[in-house]
C-alpha positions in Angstrom: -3.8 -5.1 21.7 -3.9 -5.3 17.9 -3.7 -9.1 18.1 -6.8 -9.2 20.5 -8.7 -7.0 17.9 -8.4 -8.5 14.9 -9.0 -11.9 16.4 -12.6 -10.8 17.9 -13.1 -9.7 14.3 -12.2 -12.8 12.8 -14.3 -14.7 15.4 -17.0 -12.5 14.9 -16.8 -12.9 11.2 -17.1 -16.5 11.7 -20.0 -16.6 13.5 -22.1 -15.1 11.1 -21.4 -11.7 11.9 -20.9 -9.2 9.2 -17.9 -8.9 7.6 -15.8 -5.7 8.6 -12.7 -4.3 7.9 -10.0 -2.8 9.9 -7.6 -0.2 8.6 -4.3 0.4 10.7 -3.3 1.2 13.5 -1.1 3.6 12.5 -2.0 4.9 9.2 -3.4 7.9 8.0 -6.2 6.2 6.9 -8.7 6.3 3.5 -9.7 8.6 0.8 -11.8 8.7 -2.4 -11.6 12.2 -4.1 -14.7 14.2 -3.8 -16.5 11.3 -1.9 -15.2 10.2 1.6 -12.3 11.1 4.1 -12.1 8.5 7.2 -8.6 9.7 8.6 -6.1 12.7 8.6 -5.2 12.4 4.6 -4.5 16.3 3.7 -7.6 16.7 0.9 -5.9 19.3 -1.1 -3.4 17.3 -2.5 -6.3 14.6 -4.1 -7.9 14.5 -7.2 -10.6 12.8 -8.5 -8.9 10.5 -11.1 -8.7 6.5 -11.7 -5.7 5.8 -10.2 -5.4 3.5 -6.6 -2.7 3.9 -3.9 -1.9 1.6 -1.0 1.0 2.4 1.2 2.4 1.8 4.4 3.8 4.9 4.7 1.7 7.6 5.6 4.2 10.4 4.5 4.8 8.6 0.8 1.4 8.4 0.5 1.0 12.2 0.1 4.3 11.9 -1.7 2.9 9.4 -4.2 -0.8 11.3 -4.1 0.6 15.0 -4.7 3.2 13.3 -7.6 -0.2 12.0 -9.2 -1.6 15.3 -9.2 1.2 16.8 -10.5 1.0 14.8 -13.6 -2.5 15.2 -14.3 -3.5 12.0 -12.7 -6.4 11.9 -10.7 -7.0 8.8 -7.4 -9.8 6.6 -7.0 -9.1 5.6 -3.8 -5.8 6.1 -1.7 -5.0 3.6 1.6 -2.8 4.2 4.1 -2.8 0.8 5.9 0.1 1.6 8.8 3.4 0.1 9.0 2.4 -1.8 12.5 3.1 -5.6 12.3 0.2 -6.7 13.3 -2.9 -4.5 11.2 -5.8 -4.7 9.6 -6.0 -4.9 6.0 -3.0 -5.7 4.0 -1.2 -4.8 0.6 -3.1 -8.4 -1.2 -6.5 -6.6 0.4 -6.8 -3.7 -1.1 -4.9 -4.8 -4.5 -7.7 -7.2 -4.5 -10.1 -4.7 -4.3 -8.2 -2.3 -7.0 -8.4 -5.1 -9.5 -12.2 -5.5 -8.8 -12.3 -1.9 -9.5 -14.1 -0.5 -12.5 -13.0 3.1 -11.5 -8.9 1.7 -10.9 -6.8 1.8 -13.9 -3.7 1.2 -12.4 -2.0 1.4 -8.7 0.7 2.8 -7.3 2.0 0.4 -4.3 4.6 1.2 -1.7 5.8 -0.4 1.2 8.2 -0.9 3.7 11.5 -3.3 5.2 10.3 -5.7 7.8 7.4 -8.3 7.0 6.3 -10.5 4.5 3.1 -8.3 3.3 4.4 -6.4 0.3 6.0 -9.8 -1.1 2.8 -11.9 -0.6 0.7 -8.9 -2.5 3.4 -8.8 -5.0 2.8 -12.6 -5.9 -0.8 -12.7 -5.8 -0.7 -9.7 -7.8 1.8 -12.1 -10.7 -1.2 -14.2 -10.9 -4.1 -12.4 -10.6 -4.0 -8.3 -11.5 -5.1 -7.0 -14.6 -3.7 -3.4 -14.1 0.0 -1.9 -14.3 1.9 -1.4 -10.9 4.3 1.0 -10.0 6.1 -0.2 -6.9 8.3 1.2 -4.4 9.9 0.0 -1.2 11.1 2.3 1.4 14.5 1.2 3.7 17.0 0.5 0.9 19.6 1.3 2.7 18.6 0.5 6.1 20.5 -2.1 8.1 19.1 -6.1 9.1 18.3 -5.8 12.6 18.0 -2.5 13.3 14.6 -0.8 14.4 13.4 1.5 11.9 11.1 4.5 12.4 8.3 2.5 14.0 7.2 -1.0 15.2 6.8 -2.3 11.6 10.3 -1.4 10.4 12.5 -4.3 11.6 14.1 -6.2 8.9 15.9 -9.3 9.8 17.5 -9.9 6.8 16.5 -12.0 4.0 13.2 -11.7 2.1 11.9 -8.7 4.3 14.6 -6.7 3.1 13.6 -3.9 0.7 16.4 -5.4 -2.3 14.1 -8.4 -1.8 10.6 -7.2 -1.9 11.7 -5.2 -5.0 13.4 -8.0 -6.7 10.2 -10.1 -5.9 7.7 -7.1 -7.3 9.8 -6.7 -10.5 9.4 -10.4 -11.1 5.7 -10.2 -10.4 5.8 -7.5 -13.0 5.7 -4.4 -11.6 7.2 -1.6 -12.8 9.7 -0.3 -9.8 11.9 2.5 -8.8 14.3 2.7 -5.6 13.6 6.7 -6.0 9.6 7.9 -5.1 10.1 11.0 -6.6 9.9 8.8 -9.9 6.4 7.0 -8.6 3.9 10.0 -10.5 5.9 9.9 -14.4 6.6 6.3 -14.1 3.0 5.4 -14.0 1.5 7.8 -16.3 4.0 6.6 -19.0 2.2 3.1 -18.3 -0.7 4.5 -19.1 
């Protein structure tokens, strides 16, 4: 169904059509403190601030949101894009847009086993982003093969594993952790 969708987009983007964005399925959607809610984000937990979030994970979102918070560190935006395989926008689209972002500072980017997504941000991200990145990837421990949570979380072993996409952010130069309760201090001391 998703596959259908995105492709009318794309063909409808190609014709001439305006360009418009798709976020998810599966995600708890988008947020910019004191401005705009599309989704079923809890707003108590967001601050005005300058720092971005994109995650697959709905949950870590809030985890990563309310560890901002906690620090004193406000969001500009935070985007839940969904851990389906086949989705809208992608990790490289919305670091894209944080580095465009005169109101980002720096970003907070988590992700998930299973897919190439977080890898491909993480390299575009080596040679293009201005801003410090705390990364985390969720399924360290989880088995190649197995079905994870939902439809995005299979790994088949390899680069989609969460050792790799870590290993491949670090070297991009993001500053990782394999625990998200670290995500809030580790990127106010980057600050």
């Amino acid at each position: 169904d998703m596959l259908e969708v995105r492709n009318k987009m794309k063909a409808k983007e190609a014709a001439g059509g305006k360009k418009t964005l798709l976020l998810g399925p599966n995600c708890p959607g988008i947020i910019t403190p004191d401005e705009i809610k599309i989704g079923i984000m809890p707003g108590h937990i967001h601050r005005k601030g300058r720092i971005g979030v994109v995650s697959r994970s709905g949950t870590l979102t809030y985890e990563a949101v309310a560890m901002l918070t906690e620090v004193g560190l406000g969001q500009s935006t935070a985007v839940g894009i969904g851990g389906d395989p086949i989705n809208g926008l992608k990790h490289i689209d919305v670091m894209r847009a944080f580095n465009d972002d005169p109101d980002t500072d720096a970003v907070i980017m988590i992700g998930e086993i299973g897919g190439p997504d977080e890898a491909e941000a993480a390299l575009w991200c080596k040679a293009n982003m201005k801003k410090p990145i705390v990364g985390f990837i969720a399924g360290v421990t989880a088995p190649p093969g197995k079905r994870m949570g939902h439809a995005g979380a299979l790994i088949s072993g390899g680069a989609d594993t969460a050792d790799a996409k870590l290993a491949i952010m670090e070297e991009s130069g993001f500053i990782i952790t394999r625990n998200p309760s670290e995500l809030g201090k580790l990127l106010k001391a980057q600050l």
